[in-house]
C-alpha positions as CSV (number, residue, x, y, z in Angstrom):
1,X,-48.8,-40.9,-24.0
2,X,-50.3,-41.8,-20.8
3,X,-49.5,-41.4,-17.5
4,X,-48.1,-43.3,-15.0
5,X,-51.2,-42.6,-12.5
6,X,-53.2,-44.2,-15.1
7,X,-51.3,-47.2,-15.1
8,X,-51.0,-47.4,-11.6
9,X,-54.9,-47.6,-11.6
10,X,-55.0,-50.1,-14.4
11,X,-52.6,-52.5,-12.5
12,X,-54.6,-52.3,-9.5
13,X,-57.6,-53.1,-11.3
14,X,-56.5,-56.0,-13.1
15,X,-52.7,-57.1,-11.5
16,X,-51.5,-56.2,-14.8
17,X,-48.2,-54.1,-14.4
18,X,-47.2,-51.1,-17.1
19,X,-44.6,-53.4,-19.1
20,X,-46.8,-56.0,-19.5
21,X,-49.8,-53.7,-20.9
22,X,-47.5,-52.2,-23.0
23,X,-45.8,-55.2,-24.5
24,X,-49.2,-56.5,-25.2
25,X,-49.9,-53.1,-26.8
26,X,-46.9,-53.4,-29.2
27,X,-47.7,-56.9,-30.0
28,X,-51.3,-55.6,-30.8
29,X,-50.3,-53.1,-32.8
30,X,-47.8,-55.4,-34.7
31,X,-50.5,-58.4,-35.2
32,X,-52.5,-59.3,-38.2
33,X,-56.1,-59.0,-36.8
34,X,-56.9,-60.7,-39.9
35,X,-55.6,-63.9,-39.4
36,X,-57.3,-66.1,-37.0
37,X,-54.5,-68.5,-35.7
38,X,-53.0,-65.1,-34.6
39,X,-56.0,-63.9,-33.3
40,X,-57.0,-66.7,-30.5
41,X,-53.3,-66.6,-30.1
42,X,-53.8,-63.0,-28.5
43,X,-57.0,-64.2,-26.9
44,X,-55.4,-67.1,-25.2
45,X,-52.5,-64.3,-24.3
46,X,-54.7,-61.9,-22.5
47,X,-56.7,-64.7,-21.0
48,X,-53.1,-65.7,-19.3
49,X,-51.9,-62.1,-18.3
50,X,-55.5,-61.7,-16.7
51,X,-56.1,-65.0,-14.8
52,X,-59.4,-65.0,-16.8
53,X,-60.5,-68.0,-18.7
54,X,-61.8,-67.8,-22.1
55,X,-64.1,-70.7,-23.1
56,X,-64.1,-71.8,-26.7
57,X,-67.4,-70.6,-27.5
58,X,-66.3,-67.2,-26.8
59,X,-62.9,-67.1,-28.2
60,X,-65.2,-68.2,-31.1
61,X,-67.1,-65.2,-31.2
62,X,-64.5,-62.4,-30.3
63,X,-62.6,-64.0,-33.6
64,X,-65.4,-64.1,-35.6
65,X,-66.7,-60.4,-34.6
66,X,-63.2,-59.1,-35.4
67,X,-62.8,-61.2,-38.3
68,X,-66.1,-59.7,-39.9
69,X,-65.7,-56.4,-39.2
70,X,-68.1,-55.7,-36.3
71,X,-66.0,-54.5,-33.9
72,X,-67.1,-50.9,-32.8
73,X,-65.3,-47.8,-33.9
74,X,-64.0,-46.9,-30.6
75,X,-63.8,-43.0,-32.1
76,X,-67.6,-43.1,-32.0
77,X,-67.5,-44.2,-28.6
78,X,-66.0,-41.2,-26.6
């Protein structure tokens, strides 16, 4: 699990407390990733928490990215 400094560093980052990242994590976790209605529900979700708008033309491509499969393996990233 991770730590509470880590957290604190998140939420200065983005304004984002703990609880919130880790309701959104749950809900993550929980979601269909296949399903697109729940998919730009999620997008539009994290555009809220964040205070950062998503125009339509990129909720379009993060959807159809994850929807096709061409998200990278975060394993092969670290």
């Amino acid at each position: 699990m991770l730590g509470d400094s880590f957290f604190k560093k998140v939420e200065k980052k983005t304004n984002v407390n703990k609880d919130t990242i880790l309701s959104l994590a749950s809900k993550l976790q929980d979601s269909n990733m296949k399903d697109e209605q729940t998919l730009r529900e999620l997008i539009q979700e994290i555009s809220d928490i964040t205070g950062k708008e998503v125009s339509k033309e990129k909720s379009d491509k993060i959807v159809d990215t994850i929807l096709k499969d061409n998200v990278p393996n975060v394993d092969k990233m670290i």
